[in-house]
PyMOL Python script that loads the backbone (N, CA, C, O; Angstrom):
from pymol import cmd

cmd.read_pdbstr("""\
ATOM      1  N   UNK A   1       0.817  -1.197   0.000  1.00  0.00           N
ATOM      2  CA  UNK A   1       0.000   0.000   0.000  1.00  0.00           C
ATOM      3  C   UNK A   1       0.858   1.257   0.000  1.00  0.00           C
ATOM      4  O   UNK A   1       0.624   2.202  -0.754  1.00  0.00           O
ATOM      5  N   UNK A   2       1.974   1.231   0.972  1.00  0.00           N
ATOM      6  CA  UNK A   2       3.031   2.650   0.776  1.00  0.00           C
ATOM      7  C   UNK A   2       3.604   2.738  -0.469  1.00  0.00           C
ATOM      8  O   UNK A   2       3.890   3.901  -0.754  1.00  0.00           O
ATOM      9  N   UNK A   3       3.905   1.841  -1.404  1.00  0.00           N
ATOM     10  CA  UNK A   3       3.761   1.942  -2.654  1.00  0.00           C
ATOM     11  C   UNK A   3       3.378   2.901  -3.299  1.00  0.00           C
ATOM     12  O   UNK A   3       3.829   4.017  -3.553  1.00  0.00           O
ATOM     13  N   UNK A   4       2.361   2.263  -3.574  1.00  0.00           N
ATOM     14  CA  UNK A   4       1.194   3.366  -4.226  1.00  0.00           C
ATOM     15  C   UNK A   4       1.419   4.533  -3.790  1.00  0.00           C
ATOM     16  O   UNK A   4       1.640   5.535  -4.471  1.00  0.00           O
ATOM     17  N   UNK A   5       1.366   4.439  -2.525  1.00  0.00           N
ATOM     18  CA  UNK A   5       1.565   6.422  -2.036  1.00  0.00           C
ATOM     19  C   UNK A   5       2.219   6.823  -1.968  1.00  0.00           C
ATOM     20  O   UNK A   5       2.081   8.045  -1.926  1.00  0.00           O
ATOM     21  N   UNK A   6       3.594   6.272  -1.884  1.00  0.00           N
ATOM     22  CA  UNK A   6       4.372   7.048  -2.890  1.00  0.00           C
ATOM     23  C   UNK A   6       4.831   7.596  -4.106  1.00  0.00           C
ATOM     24  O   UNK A   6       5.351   8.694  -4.307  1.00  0.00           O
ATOM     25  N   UNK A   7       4.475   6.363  -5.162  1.00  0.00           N
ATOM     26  CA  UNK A   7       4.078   6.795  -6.183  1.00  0.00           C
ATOM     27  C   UNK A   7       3.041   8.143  -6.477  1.00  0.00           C
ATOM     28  O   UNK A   7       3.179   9.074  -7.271  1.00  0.00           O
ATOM     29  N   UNK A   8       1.956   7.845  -5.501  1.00  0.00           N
ATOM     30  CA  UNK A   8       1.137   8.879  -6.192  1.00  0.00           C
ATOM     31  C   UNK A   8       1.911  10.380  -5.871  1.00  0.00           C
ATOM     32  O   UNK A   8       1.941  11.300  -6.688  1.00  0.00           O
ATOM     33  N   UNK A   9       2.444  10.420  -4.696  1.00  0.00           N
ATOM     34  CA  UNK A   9       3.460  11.644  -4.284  1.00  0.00           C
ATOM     35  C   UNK A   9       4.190  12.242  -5.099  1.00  0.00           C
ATOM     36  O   UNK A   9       4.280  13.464  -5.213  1.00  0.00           O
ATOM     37  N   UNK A  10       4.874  11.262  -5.842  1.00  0.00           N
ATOM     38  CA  UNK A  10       5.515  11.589  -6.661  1.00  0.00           C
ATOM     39  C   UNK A  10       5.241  11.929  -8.052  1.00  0.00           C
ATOM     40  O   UNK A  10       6.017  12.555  -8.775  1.00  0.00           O
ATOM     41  N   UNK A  11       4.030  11.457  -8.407  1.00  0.00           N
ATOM     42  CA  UNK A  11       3.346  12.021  -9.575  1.00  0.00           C
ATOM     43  C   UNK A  11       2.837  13.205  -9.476  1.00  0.00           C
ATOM     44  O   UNK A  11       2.664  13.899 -10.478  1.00  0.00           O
ATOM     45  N   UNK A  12       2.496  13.646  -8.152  1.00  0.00           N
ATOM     46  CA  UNK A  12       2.168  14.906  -8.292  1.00  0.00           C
ATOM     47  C   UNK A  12       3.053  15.707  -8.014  1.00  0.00           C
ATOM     48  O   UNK A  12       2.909  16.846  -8.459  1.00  0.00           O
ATOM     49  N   UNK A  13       4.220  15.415  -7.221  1.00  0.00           N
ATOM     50  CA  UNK A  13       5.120  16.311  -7.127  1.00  0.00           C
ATOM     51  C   UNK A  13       5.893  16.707  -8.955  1.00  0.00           C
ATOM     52  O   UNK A  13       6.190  17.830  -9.363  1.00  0.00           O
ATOM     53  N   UNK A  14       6.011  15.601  -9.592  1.00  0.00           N
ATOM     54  CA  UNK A  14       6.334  15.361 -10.982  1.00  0.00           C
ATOM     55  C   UNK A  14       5.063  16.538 -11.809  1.00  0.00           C
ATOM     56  O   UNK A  14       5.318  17.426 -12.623  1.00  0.00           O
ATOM     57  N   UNK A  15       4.308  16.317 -11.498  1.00  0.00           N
ATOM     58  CA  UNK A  15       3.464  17.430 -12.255  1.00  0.00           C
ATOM     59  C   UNK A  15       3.680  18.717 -12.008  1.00  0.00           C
ATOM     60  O   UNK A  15       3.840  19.541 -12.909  1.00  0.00           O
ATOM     61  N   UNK A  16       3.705  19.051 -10.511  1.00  0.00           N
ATOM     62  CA  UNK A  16       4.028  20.386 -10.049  1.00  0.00           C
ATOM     63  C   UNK A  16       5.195  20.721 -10.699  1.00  0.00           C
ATOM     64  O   UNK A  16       5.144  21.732 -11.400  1.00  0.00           O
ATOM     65  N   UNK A  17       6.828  19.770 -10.603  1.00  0.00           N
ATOM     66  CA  UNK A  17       7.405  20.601 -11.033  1.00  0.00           C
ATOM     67  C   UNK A  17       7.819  20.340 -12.948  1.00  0.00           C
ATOM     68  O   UNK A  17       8.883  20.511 -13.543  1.00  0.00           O
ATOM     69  N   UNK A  18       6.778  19.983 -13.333  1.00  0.00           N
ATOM     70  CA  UNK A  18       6.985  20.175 -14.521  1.00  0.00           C
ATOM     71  C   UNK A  18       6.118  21.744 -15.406  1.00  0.00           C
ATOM     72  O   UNK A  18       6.394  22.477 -16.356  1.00  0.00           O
ATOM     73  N   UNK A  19       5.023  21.622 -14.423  1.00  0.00           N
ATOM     74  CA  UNK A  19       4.577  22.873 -15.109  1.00  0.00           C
ATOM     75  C   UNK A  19       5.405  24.132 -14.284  1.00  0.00           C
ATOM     76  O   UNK A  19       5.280  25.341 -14.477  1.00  0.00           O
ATOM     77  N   UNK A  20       6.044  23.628 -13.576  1.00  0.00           N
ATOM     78  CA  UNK A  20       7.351  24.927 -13.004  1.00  0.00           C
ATOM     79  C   UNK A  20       7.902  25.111 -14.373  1.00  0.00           C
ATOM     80  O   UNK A  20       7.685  26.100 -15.074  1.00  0.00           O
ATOM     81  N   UNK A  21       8.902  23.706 -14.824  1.00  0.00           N
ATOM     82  CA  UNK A  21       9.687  23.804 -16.022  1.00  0.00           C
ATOM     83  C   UNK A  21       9.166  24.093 -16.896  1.00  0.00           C
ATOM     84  O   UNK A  21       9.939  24.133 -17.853  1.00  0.00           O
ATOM     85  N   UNK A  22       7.731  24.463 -17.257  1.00  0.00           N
ATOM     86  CA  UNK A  22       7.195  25.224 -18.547  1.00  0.00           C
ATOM     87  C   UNK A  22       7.555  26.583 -18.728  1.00  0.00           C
ATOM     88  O   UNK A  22       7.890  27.023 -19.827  1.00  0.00           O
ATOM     89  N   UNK A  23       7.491  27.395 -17.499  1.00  0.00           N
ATOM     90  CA  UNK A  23       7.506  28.578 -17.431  1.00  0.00           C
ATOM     91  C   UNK A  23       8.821  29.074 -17.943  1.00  0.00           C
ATOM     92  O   UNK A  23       9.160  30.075 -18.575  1.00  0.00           O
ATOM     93  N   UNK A  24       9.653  27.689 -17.294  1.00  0.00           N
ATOM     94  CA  UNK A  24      11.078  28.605 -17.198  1.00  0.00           C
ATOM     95  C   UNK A  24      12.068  27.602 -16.481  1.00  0.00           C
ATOM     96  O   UNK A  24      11.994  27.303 -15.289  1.00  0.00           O
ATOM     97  N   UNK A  25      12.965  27.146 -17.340  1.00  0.00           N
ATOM     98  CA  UNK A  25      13.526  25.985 -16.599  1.00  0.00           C
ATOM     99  C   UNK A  25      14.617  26.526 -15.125  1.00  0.00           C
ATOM    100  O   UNK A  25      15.183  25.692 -14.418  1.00  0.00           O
ATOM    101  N   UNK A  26      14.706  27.739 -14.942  1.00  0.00           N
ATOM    102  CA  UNK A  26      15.678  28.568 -14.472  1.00  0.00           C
ATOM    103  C   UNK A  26      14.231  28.470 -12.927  1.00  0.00           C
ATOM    104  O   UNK A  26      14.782  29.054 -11.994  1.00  0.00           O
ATOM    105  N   UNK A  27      13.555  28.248 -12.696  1.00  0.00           N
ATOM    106  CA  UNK A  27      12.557  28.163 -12.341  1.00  0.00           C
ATOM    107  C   UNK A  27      12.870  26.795 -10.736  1.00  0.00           C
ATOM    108  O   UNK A  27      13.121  26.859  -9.533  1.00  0.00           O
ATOM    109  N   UNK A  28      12.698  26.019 -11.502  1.00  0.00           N
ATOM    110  CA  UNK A  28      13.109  24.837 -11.237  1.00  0.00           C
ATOM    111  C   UNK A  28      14.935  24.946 -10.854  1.00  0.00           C
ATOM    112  O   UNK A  28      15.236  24.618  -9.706  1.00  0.00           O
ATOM    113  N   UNK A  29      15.446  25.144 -11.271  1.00  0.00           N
ATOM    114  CA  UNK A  29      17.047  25.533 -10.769  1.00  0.00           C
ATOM    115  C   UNK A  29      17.324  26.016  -9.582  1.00  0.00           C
ATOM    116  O   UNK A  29      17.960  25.422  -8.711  1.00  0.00           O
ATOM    117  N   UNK A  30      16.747  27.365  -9.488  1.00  0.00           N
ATOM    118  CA  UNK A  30      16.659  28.139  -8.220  1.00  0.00           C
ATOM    119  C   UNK A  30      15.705  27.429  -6.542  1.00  0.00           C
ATOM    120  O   UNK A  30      15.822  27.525  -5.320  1.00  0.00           O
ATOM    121  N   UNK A  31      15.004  26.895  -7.332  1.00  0.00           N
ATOM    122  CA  UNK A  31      13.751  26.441  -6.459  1.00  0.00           C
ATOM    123  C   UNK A  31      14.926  25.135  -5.687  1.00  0.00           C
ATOM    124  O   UNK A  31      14.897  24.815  -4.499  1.00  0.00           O
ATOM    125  N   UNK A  32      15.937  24.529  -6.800  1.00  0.00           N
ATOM    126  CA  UNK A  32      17.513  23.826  -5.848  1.00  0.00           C
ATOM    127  C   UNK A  32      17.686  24.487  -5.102  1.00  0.00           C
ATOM    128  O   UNK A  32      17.189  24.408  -3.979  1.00  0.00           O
ATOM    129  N   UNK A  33      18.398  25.293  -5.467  1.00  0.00           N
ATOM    130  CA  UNK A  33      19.327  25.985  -5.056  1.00  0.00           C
ATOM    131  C   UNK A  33      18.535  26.958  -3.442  1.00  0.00           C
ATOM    132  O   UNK A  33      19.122  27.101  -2.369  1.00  0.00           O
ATOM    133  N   UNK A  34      17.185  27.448  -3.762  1.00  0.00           N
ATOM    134  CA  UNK A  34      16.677  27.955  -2.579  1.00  0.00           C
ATOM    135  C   UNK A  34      16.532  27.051  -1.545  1.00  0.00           C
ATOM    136  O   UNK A  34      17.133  27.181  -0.478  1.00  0.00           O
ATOM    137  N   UNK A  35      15.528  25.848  -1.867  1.00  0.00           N
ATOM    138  CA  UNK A  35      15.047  24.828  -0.780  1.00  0.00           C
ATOM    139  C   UNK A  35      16.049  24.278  -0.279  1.00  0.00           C
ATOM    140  O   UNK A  35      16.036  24.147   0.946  1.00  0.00           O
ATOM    141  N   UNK A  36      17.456  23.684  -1.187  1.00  0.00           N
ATOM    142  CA  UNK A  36      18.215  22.489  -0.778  1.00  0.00           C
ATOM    143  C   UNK A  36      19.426  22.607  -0.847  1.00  0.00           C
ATOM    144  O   UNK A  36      20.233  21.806  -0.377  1.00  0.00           O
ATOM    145  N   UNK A  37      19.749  23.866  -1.585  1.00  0.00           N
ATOM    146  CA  UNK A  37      21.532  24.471  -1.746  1.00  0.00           C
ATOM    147  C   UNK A  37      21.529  23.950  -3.017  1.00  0.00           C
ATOM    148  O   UNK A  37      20.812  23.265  -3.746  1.00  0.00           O
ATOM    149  N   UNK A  38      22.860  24.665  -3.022  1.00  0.00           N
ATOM    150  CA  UNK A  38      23.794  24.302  -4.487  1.00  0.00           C
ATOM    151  C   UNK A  38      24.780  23.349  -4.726  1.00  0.00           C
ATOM    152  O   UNK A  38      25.521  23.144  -5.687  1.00  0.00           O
ATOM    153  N   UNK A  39      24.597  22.694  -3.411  1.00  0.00           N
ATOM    154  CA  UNK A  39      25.634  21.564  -3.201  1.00  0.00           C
ATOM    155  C   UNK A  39      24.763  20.146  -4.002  1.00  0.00           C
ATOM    156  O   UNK A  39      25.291  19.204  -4.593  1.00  0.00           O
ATOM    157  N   UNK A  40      23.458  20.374  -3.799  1.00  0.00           N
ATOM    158  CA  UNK A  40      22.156  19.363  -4.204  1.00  0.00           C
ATOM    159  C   UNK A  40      21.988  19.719  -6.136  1.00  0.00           C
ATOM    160  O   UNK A  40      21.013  19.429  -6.829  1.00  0.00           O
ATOM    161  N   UNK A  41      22.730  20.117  -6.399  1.00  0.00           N
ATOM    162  CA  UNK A  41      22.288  20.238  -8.023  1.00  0.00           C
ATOM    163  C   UNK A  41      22.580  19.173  -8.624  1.00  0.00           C
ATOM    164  O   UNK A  41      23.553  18.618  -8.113  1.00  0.00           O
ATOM    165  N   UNK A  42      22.137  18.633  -9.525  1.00  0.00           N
ATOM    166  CA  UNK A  42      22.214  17.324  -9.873  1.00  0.00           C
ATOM    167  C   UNK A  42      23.624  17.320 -11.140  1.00  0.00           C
ATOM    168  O   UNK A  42      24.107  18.346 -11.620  1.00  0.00           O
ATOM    169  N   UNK A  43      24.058  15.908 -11.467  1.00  0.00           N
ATOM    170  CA  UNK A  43      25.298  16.145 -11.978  1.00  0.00           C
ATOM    171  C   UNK A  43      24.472  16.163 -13.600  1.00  0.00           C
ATOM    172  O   UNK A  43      25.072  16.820 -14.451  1.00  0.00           O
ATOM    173  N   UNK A  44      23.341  15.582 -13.984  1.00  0.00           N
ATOM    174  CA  UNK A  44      22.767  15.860 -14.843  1.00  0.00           C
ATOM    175  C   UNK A  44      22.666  16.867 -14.747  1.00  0.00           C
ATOM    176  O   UNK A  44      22.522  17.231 -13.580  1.00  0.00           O
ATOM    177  N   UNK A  45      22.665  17.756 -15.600  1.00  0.00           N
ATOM    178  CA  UNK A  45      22.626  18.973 -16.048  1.00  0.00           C
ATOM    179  C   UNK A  45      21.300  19.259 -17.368  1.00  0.00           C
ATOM    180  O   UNK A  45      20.680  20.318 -17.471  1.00  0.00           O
ATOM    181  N   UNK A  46      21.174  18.485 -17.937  1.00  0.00           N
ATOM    182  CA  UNK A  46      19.942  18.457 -18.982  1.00  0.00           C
ATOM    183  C   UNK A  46      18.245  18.643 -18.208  1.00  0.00           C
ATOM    184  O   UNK A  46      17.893  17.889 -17.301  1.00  0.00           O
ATOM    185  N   UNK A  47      17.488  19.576 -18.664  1.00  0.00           N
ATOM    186  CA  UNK A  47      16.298  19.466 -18.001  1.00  0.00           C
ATOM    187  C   UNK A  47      15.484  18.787 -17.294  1.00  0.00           C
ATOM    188  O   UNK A  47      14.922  19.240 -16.297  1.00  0.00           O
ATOM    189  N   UNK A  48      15.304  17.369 -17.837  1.00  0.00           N
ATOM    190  CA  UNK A  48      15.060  16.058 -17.030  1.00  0.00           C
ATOM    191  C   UNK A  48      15.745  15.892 -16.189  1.00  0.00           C
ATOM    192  O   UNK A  48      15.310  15.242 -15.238  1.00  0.00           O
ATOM    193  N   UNK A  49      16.804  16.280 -16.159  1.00  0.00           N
ATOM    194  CA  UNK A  49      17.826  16.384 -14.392  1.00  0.00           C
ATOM    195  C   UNK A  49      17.582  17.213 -13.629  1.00  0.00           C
ATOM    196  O   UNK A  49      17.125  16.888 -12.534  1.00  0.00           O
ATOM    197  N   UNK A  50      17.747  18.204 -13.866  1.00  0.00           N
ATOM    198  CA  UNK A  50      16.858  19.397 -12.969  1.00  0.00           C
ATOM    199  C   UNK A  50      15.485  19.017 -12.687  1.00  0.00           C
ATOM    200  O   UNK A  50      14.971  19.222 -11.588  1.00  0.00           O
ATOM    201  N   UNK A  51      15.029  18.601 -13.423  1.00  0.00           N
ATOM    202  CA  UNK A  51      13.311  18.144 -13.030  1.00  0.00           C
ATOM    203  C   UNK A  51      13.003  17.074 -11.724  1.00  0.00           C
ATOM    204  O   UNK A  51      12.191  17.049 -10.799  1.00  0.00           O
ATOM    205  N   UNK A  52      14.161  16.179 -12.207  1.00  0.00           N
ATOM    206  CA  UNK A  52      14.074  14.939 -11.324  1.00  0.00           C
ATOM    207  C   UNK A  52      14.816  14.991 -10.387  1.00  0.00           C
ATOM    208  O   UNK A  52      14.438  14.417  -9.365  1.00  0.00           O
ATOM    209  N   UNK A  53      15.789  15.504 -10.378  1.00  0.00           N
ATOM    210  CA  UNK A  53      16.539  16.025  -9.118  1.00  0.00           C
ATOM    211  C   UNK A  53      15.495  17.139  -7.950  1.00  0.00           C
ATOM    212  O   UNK A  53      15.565  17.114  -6.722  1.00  0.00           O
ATOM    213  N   UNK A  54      14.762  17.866  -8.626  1.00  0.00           N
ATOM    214  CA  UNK A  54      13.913  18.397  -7.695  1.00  0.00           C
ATOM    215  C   UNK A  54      12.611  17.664  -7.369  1.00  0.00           C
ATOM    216  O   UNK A  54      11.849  18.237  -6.590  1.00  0.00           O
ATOM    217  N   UNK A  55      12.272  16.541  -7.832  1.00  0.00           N
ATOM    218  CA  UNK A  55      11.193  15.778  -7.793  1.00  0.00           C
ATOM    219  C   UNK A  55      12.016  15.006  -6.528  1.00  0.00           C
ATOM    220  O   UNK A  55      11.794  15.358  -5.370  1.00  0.00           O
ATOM    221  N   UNK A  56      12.724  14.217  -6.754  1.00  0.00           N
ATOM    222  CA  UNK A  56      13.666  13.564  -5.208  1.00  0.00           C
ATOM    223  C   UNK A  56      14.057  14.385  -4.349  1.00  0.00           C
ATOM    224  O   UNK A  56      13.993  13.900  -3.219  1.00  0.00           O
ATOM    225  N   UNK A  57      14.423  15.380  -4.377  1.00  0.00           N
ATOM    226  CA  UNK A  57      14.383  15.627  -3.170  1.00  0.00           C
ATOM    227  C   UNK A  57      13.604  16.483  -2.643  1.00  0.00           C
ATOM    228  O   UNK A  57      13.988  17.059  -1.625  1.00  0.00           O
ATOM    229  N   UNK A  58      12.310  16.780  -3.209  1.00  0.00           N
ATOM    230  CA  UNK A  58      11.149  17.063  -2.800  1.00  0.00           C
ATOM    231  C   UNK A  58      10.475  15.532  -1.923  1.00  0.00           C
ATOM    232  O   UNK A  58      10.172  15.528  -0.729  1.00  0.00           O
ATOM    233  N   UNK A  59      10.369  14.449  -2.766  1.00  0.00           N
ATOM    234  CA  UNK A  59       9.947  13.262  -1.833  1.00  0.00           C
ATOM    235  C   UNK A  59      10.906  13.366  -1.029  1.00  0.00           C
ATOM    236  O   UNK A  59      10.407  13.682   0.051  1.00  0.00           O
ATOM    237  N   UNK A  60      11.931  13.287  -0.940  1.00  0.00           N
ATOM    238  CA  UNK A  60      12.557  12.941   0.430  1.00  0.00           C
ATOM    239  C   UNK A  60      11.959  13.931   1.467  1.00  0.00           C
ATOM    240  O   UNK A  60      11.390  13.487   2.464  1.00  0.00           O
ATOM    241  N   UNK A  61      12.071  15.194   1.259  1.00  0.00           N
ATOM    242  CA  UNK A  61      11.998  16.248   2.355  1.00  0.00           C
ATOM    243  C   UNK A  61      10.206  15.390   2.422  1.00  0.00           C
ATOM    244  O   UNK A  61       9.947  14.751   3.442  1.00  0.00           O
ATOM    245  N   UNK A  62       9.904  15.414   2.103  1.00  0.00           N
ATOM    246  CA  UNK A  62       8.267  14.887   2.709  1.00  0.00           C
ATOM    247  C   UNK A  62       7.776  13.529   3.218  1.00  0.00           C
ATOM    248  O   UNK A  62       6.915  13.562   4.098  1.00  0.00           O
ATOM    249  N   UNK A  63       8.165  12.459   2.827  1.00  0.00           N
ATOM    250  CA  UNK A  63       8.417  11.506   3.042  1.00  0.00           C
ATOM    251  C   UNK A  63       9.102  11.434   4.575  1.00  0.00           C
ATOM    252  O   UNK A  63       8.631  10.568   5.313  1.00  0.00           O
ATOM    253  N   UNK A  64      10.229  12.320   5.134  1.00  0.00           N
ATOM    254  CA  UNK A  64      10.840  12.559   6.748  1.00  0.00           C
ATOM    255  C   UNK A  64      10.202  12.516   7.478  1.00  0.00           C
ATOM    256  O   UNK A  64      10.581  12.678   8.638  1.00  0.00           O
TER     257      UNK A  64
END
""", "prot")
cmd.dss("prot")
cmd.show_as("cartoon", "prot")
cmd.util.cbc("prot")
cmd.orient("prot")
């Protein structure tokens, strides 16, 4: 069952920050760099890294 709910967590966190990355992928960058530092930037560097790098450690911080 925690499964699922996490999954679903993460789909919506995945939605949230994708329509972040519509606006403005610089968006999503900062939103690192504010919540979690700059030490947390992902070594991907391509948009889907930034995306998913803030999607994990968004579940983590909630998931605690």
């Amino acid at each position: 069952m925690s499964n699922v709910v996490n999954e679903t967590i993460k789909e919506e966190l995945l939605e949230d920050v994708k329509v972040m990355a519509e606006d403005d992928i610089w968006s999503v960058i900062f939103a690192i760099q504010d919540e979690f530092g700059t030490h947390m930037m992902p070594e991907d560097i391509s948009i889907e890294g930034f995306i998913n790098q803030l999607v994990e450690l968004r579940f983590e911080e909630k998931c605690v």
